[in-house]
PDB file of N, CA, C and O in Angstrom:
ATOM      1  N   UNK A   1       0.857  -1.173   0.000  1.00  0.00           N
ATOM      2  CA  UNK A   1       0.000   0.000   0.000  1.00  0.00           C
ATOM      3  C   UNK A   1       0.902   1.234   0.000  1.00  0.00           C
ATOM      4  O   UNK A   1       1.688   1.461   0.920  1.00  0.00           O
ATOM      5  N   UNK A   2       0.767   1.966  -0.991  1.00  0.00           N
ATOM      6  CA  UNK A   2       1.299   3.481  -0.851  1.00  0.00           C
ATOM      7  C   UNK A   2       1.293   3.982   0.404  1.00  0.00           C
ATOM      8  O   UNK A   2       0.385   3.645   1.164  1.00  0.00           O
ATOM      9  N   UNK A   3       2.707   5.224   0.997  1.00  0.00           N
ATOM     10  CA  UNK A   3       2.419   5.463   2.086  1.00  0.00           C
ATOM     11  C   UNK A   3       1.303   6.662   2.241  1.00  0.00           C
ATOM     12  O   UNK A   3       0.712   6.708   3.320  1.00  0.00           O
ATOM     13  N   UNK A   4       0.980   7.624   1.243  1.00  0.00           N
ATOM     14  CA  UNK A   4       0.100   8.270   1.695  1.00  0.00           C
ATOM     15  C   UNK A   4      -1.143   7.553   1.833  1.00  0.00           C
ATOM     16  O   UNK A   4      -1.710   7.564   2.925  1.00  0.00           O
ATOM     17  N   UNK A   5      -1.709   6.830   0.692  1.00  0.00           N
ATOM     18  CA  UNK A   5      -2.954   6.090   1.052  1.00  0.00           C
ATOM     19  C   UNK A   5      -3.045   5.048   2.426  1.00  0.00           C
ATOM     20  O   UNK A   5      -4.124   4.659   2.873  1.00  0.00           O
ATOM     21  N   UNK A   6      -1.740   4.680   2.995  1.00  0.00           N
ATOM     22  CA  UNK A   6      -1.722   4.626   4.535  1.00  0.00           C
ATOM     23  C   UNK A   6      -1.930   5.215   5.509  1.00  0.00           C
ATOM     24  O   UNK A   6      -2.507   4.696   6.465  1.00  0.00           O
ATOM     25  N   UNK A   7      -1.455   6.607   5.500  1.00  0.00           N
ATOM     26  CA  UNK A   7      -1.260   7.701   6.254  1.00  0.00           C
ATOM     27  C   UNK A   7      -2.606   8.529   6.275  1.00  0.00           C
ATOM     28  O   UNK A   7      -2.770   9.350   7.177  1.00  0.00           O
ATOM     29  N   UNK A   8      -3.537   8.347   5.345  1.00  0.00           N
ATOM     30  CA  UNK A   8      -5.038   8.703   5.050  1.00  0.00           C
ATOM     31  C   UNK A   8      -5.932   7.667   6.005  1.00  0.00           C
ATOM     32  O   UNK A   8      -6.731   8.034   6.866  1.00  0.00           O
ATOM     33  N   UNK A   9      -5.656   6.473   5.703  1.00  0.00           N
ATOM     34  CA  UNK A   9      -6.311   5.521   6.137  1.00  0.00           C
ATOM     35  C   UNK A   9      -6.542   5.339   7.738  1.00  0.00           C
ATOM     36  O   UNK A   9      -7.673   5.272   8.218  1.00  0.00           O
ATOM     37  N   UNK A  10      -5.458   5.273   8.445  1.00  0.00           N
ATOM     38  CA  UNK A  10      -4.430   4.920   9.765  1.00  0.00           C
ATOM     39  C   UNK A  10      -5.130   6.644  10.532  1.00  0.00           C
ATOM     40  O   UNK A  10      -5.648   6.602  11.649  1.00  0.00           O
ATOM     41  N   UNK A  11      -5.034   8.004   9.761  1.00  0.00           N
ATOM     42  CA  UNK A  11      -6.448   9.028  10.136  1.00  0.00           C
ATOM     43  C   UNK A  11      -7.555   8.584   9.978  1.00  0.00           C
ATOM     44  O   UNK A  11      -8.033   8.545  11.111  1.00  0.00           O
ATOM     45  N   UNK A  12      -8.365   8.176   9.194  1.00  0.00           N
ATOM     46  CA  UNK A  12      -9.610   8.028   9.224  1.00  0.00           C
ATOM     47  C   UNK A  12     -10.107   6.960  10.706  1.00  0.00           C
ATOM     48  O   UNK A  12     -10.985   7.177  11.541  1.00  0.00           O
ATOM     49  N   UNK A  13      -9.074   5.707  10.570  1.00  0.00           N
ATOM     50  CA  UNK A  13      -9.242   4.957  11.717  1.00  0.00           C
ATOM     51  C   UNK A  13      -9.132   5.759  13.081  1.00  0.00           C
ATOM     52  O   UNK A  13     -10.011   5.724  13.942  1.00  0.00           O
ATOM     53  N   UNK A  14      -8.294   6.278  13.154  1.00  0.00           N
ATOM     54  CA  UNK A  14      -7.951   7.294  14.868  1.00  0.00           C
ATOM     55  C   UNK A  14      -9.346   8.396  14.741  1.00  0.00           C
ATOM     56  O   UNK A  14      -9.984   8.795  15.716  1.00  0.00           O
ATOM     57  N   UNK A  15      -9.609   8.738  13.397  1.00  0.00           N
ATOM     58  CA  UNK A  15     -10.856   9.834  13.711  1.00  0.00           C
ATOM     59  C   UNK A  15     -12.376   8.668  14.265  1.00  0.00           C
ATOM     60  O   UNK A  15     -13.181   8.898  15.167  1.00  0.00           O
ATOM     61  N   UNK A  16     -12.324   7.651  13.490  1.00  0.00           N
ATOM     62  CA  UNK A  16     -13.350   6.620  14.007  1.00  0.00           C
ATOM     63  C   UNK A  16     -13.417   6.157  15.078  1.00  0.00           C
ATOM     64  O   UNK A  16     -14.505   5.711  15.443  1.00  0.00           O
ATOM     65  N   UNK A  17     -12.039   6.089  16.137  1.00  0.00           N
ATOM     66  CA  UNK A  17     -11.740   5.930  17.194  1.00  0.00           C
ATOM     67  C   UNK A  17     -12.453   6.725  18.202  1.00  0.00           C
ATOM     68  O   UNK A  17     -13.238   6.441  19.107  1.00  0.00           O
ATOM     69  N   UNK A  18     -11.953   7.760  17.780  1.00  0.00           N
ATOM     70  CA  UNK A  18     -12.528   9.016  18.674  1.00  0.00           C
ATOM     71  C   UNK A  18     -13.745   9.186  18.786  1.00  0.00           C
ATOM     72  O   UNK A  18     -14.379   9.028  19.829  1.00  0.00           O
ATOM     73  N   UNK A  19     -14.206   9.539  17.676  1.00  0.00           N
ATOM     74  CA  UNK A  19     -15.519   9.430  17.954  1.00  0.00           C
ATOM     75  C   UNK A  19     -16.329   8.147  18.701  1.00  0.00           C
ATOM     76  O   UNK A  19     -17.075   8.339  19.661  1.00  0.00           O
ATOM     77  N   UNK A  20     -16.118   7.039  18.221  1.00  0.00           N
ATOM     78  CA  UNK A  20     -16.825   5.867  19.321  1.00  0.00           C
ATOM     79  C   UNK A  20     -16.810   6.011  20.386  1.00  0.00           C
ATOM     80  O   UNK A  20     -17.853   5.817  21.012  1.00  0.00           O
ATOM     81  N   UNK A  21     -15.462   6.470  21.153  1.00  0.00           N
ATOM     82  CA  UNK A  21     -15.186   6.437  22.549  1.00  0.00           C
ATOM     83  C   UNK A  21     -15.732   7.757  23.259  1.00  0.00           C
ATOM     84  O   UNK A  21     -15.996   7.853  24.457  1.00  0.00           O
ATOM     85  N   UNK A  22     -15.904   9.188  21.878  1.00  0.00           N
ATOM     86  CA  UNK A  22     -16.982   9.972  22.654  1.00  0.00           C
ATOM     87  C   UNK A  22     -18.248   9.434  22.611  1.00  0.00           C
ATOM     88  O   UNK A  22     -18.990  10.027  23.394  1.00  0.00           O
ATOM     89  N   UNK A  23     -18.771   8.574  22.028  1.00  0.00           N
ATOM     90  CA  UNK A  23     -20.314   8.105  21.644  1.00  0.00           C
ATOM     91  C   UNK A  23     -20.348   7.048  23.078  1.00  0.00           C
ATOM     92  O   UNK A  23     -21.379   6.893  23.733  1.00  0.00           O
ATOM     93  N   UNK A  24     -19.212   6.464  23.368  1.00  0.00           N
ATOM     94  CA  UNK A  24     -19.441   5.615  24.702  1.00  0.00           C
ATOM     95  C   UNK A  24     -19.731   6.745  25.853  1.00  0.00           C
ATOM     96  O   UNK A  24     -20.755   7.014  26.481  1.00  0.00           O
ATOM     97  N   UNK A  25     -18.281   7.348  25.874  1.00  0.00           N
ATOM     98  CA  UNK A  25     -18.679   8.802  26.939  1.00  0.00           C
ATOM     99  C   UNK A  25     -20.370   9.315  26.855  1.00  0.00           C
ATOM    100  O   UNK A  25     -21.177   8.943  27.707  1.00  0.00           O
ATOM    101  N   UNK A  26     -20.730  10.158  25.777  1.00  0.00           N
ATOM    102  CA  UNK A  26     -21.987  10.711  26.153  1.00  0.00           C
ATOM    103  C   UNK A  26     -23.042   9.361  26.352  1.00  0.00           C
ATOM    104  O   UNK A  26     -24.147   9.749  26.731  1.00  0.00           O
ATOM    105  N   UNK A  27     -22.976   8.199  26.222  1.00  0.00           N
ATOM    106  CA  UNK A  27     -24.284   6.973  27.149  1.00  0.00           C
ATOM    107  C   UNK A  27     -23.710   7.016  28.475  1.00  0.00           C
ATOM    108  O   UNK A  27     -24.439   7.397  29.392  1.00  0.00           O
ATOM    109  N   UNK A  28     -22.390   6.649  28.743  1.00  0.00           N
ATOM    110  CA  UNK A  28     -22.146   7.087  30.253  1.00  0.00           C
ATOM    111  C   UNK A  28     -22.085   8.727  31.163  1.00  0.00           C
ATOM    112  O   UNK A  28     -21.800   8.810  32.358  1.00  0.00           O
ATOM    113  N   UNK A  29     -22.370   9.732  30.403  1.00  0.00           N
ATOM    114  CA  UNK A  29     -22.496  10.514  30.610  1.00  0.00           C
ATOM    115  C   UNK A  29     -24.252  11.221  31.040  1.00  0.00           C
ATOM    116  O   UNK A  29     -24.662  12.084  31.816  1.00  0.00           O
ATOM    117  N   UNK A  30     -24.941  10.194  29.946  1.00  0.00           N
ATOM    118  CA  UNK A  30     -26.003  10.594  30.169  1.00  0.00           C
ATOM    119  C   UNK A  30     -26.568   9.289  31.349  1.00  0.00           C
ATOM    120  O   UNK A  30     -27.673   9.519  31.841  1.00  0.00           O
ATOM    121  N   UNK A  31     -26.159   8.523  31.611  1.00  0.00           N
ATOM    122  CA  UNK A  31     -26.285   7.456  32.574  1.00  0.00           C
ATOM    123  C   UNK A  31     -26.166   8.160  33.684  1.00  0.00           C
ATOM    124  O   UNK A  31     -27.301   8.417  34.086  1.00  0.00           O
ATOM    125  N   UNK A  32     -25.341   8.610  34.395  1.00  0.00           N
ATOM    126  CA  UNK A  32     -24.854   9.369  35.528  1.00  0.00           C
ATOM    127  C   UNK A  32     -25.227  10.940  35.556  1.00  0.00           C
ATOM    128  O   UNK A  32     -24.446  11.710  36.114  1.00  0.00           O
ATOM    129  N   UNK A  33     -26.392  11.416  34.971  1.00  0.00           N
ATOM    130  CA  UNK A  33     -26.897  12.510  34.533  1.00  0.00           C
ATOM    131  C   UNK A  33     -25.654  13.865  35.077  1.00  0.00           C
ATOM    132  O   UNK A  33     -25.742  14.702  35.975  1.00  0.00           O
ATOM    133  N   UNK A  34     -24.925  13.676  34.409  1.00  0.00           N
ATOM    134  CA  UNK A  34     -24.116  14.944  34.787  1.00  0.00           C
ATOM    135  C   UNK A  34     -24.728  16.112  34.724  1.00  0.00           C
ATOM    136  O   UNK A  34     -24.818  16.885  35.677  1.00  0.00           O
ATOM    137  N   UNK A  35     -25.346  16.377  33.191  1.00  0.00           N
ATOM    138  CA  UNK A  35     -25.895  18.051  33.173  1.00  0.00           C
ATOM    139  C   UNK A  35     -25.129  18.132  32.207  1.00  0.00           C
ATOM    140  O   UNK A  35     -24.013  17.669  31.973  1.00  0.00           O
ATOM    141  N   UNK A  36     -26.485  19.361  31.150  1.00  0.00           N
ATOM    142  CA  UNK A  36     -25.853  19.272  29.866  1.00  0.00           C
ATOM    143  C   UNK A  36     -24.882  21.178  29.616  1.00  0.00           C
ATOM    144  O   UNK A  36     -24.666  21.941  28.674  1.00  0.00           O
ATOM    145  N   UNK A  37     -24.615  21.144  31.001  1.00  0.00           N
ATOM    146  CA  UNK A  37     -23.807  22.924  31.214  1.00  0.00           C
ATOM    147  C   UNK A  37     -22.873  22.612  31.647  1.00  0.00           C
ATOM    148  O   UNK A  37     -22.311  23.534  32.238  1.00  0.00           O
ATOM    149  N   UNK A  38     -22.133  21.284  31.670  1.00  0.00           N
ATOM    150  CA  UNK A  38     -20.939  21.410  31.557  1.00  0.00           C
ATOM    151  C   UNK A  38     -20.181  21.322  29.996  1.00  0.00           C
ATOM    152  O   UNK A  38     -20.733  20.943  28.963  1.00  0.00           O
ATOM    153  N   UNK A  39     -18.733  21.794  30.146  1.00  0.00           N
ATOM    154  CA  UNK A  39     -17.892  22.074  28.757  1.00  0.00           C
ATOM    155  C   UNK A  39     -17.810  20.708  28.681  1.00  0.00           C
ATOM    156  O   UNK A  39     -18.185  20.414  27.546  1.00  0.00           O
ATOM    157  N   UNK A  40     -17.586  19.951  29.147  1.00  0.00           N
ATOM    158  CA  UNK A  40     -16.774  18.111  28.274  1.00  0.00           C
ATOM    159  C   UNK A  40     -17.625  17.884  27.828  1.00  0.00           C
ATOM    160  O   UNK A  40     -17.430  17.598  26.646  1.00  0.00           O
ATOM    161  N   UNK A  41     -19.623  17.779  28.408  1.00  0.00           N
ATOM    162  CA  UNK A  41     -20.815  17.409  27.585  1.00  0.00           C
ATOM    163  C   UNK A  41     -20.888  17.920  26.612  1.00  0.00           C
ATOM    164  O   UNK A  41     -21.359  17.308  25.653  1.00  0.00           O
ATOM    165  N   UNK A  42     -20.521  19.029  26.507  1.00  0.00           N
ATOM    166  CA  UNK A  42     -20.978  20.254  25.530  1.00  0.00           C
ATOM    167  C   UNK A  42     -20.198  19.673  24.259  1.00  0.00           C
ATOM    168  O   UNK A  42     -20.563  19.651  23.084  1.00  0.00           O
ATOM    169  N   UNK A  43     -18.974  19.191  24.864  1.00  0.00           N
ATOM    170  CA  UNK A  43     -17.698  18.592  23.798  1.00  0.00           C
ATOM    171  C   UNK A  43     -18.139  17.992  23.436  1.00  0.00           C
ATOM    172  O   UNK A  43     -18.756  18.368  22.439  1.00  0.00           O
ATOM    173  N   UNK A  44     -18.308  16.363  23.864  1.00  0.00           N
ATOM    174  CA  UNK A  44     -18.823  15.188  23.658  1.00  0.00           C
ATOM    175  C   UNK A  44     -20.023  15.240  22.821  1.00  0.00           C
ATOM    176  O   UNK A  44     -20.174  14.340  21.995  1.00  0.00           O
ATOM    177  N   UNK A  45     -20.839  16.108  22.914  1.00  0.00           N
ATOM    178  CA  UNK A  45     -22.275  16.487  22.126  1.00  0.00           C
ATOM    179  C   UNK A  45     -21.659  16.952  20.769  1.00  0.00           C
ATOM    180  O   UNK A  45     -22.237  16.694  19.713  1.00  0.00           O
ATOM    181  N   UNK A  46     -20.527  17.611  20.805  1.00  0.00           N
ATOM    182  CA  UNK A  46     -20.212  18.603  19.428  1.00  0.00           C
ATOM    183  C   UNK A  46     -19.734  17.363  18.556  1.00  0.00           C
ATOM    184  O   UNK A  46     -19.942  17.155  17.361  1.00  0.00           O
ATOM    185  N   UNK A  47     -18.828  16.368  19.759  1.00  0.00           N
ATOM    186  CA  UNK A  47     -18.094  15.500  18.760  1.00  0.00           C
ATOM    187  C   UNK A  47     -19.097  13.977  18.075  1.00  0.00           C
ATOM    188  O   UNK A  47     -18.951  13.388  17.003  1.00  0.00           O
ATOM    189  N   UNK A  48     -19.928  13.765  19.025  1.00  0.00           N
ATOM    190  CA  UNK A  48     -20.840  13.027  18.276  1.00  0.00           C
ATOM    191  C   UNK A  48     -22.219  13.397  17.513  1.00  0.00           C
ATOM    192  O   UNK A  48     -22.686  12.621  16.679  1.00  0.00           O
ATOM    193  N   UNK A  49     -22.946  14.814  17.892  1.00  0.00           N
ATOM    194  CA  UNK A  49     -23.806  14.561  17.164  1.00  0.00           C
ATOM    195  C   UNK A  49     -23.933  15.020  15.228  1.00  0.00           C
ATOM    196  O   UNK A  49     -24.939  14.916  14.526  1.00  0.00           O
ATOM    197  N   UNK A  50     -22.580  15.505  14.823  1.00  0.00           N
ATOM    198  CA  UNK A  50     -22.515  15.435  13.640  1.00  0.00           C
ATOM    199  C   UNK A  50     -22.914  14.166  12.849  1.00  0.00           C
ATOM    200  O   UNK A  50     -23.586  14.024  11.828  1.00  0.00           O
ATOM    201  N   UNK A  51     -22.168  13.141  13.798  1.00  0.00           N
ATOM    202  CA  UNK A  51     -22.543  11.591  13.154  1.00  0.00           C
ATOM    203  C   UNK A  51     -23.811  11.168  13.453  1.00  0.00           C
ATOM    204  O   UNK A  51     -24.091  10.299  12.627  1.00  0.00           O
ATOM    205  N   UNK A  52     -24.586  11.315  14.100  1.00  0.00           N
ATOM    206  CA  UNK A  52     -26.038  11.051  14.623  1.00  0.00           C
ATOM    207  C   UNK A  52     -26.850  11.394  13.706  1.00  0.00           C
ATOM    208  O   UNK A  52     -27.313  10.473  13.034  1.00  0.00           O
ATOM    209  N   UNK A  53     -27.344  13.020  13.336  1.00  0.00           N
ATOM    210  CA  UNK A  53     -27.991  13.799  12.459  1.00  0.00           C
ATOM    211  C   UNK A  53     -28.461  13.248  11.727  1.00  0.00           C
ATOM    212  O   UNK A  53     -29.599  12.875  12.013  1.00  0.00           O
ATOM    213  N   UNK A  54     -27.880  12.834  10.291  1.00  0.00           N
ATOM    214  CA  UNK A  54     -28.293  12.054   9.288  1.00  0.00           C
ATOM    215  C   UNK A  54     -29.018  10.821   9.965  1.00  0.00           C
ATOM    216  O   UNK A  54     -30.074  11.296  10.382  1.00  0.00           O
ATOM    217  N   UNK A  55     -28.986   9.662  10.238  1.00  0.00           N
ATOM    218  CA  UNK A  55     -30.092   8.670  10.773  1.00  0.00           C
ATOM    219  C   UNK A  55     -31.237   9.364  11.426  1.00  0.00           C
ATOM    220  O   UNK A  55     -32.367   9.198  10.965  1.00  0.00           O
ATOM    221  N   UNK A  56     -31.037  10.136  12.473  1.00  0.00           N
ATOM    222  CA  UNK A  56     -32.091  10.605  12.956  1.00  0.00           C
ATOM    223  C   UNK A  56     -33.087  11.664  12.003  1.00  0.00           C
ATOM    224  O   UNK A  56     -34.243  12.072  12.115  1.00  0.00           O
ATOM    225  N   UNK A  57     -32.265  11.814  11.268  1.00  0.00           N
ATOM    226  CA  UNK A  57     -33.137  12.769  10.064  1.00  0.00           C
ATOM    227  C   UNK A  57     -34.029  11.942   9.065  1.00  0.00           C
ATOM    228  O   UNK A  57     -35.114  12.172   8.531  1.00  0.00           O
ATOM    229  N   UNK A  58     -33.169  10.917   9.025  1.00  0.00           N
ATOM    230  CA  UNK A  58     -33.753   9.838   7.856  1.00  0.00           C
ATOM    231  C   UNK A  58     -34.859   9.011   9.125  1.00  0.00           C
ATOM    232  O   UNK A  58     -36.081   9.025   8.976  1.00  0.00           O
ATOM    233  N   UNK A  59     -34.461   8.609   9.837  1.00  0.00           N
ATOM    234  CA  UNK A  59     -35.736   7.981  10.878  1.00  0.00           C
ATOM    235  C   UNK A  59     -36.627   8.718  11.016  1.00  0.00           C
ATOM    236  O   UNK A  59     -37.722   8.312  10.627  1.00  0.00           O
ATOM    237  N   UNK A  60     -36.555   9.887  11.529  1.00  0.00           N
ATOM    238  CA  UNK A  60     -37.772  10.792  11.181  1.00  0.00           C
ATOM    239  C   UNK A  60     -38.728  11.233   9.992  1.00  0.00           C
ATOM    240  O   UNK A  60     -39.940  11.444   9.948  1.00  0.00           O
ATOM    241  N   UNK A  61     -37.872  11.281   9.194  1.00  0.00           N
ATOM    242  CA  UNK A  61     -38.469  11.509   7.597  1.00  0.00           C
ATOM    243  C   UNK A  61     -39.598  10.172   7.565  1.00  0.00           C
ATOM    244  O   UNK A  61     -40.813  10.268   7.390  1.00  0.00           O
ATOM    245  N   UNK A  62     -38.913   9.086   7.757  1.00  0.00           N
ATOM    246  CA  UNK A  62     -39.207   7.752   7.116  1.00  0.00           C
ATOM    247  C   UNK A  62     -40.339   6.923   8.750  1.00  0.00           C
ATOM    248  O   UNK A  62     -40.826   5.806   8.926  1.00  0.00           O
ATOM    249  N   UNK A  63     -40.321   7.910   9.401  1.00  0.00           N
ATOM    250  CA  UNK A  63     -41.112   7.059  10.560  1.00  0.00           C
ATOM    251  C   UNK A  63     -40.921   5.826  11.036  1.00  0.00           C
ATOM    252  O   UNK A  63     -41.847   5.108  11.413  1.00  0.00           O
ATOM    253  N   UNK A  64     -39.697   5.499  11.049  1.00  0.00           N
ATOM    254  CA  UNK A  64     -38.461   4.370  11.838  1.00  0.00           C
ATOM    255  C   UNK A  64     -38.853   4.543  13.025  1.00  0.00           C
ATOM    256  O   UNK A  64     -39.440   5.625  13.064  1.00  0.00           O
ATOM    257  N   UNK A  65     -38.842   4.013  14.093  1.00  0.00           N
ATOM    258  CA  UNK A  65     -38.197   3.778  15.004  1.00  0.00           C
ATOM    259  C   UNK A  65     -38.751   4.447  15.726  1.00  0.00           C
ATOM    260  O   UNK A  65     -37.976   4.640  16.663  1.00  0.00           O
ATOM    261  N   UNK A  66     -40.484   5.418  16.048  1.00  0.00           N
ATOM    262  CA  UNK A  66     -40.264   6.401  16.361  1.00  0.00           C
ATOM    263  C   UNK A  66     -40.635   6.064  17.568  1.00  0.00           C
ATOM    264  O   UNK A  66     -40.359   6.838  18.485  1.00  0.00           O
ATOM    265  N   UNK A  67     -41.305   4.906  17.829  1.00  0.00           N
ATOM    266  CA  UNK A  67     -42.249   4.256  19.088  1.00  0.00           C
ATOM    267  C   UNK A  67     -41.171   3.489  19.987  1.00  0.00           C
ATOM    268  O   UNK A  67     -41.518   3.081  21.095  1.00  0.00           O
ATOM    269  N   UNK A  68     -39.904   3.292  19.538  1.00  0.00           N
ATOM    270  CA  UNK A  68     -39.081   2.662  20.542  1.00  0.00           C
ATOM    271  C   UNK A  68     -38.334   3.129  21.798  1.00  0.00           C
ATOM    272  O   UNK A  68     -37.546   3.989  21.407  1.00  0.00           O
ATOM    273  N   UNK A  69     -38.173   2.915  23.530  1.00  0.00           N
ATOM    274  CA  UNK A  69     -37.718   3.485  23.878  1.00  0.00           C
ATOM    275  C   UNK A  69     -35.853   3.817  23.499  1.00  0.00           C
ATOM    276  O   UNK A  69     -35.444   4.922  23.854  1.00  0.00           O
ATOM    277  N   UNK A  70     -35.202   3.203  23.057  1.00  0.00           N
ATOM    278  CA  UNK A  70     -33.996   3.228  22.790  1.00  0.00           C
ATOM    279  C   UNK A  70     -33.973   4.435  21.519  1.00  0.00           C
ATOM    280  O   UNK A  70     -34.850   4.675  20.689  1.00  0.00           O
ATOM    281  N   UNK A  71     -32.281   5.251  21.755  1.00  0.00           N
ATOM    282  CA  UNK A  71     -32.242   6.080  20.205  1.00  0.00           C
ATOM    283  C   UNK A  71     -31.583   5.208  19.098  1.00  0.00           C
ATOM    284  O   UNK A  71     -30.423   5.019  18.733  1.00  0.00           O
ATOM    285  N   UNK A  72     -32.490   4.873  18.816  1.00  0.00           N
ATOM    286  CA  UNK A  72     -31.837   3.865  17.132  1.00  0.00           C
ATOM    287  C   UNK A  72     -31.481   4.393  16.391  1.00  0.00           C
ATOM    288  O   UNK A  72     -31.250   3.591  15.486  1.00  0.00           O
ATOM    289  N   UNK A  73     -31.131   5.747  15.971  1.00  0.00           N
ATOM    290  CA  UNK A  73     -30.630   6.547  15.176  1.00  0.00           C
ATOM    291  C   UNK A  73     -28.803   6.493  15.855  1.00  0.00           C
ATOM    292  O   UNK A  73     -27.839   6.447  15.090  1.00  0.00           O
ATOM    293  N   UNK A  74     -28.667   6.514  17.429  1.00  0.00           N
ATOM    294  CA  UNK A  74     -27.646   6.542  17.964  1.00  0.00           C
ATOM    295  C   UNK A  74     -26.807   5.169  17.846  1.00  0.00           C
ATOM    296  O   UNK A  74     -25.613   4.868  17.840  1.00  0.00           O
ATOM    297  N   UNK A  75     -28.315   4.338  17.735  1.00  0.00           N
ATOM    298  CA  UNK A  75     -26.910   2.807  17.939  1.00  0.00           C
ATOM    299  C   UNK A  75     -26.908   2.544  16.921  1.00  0.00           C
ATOM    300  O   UNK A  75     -25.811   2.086  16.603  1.00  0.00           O
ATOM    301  N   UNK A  76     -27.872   2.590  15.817  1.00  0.00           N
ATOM    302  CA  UNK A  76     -27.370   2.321  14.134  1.00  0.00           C
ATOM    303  C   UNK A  76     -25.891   2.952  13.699  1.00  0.00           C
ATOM    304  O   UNK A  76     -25.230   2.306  12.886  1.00  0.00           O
ATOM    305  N   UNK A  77     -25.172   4.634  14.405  1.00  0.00           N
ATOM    306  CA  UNK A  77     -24.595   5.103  14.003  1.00  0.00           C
ATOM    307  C   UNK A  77     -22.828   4.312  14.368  1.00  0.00           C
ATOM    308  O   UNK A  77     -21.779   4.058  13.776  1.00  0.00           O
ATOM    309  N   UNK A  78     -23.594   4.167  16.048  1.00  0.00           N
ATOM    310  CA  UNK A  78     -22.146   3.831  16.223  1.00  0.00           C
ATOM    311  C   UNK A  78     -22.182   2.141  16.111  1.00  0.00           C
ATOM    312  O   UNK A  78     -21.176   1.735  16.693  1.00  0.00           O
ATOM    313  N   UNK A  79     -22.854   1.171  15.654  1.00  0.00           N
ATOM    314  CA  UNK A  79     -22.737   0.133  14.776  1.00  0.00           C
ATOM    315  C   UNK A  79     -21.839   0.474  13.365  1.00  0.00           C
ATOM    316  O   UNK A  79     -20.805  -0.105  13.032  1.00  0.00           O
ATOM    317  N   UNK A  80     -22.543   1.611  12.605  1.00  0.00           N
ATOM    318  CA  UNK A  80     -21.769   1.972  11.064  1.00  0.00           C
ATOM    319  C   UNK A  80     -20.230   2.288  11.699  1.00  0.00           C
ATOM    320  O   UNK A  80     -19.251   1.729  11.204  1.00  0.00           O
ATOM    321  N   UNK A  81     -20.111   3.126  12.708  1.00  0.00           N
ATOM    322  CA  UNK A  81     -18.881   3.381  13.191  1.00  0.00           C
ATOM    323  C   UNK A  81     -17.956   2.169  13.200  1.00  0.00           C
ATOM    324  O   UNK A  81     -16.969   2.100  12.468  1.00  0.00           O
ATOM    325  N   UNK A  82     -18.307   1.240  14.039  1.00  0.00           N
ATOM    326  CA  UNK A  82     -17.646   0.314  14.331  1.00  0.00           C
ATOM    327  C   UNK A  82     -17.497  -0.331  13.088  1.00  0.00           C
ATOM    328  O   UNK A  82     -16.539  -1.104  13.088  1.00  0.00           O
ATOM    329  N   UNK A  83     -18.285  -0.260  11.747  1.00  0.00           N
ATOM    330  CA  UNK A  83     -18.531  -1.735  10.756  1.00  0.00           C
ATOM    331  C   UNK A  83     -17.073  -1.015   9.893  1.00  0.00           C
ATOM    332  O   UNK A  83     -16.172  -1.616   9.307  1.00  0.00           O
ATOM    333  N   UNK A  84     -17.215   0.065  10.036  1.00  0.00           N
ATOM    334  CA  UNK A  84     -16.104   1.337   8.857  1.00  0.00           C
ATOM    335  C   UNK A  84     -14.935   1.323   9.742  1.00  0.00           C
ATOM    336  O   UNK A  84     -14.046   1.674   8.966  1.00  0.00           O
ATOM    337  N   UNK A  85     -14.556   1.195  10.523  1.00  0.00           N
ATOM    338  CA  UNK A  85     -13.473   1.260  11.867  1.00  0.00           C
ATOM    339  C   UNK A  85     -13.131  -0.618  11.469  1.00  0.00           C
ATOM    340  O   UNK A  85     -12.041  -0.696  10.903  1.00  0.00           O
ATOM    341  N   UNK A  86     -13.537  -1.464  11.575  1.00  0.00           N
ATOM    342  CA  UNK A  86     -13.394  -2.960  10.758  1.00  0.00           C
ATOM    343  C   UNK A  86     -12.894  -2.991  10.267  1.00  0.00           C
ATOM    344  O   UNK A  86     -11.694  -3.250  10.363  1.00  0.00           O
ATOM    345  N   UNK A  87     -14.114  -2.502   8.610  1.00  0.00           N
ATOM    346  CA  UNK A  87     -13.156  -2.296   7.009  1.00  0.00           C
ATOM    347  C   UNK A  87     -12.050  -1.730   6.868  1.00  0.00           C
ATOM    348  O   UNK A  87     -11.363  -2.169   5.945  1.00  0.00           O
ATOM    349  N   UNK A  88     -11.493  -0.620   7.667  1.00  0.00           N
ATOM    350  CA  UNK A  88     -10.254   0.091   7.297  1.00  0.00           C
ATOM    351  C   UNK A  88      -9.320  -0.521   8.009  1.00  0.00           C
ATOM    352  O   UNK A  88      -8.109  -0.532   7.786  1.00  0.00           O
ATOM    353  N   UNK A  89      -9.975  -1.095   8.974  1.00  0.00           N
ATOM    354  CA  UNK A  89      -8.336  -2.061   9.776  1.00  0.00           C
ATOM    355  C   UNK A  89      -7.876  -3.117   8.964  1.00  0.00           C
ATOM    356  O   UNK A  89      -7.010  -3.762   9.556  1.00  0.00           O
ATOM    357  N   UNK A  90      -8.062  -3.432   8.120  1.00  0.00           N
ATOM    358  CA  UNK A  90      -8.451  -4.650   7.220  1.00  0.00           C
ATOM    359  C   UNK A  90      -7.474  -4.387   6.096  1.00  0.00           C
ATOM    360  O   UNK A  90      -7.020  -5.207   5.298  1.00  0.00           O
ATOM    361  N   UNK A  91      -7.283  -3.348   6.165  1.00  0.00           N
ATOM    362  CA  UNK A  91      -6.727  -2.240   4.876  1.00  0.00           C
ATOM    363  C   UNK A  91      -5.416  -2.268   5.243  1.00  0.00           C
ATOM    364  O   UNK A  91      -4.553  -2.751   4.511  1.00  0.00           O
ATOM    365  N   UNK A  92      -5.147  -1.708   6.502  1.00  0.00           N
ATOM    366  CA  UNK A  92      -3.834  -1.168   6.810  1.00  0.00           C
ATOM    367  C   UNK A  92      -2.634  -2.533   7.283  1.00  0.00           C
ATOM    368  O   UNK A  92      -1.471  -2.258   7.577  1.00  0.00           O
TER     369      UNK A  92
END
């Protein structure tokens, strides 16, 4: 493998990283109801709900999921997270 198309890849994985482990943070965050006025929530919110948006937009559009107590828009996402975090390890 070329080294830049490594060096692309080996980022995308550490950015997939991150984000999962904020997507674990804000369920344990919201588990232990911290409060959404602190700065790390505030973080944790900035850093996952870019990835959220889209499902929850499309679940809504499409009337998915809307009766369930769980956010299925949240665990569909960080499922795709994890399935793309897989494929690229696979790569490198």
């Amino acid at each position: 493998m070329p080294e830049t198309i490594y060096v692309i890849v080996s980022f995308a994985i550490l950015f997939l990283r991150v984000v999962s482990v904020a997507m674990v943070l804000r369920v344990l965050l919201n588990w232990f109801d911290v409060g959404e006025n602190s700065k790390f929530v505030r973080l944790v919110y900035a850093v996952t709900e870019p990835a959220i948006i889209p499902l929850r937009t499309l679940f809504y559009k499409k009337n998915w999921f809307q009766e369930t107590p769980i956010d299925m828009s949240f665990t569909f996402t960080w499922l795709i997270i994890l399935i793309f975090e897989m494929i690229l390890g696979q790569m490198v």
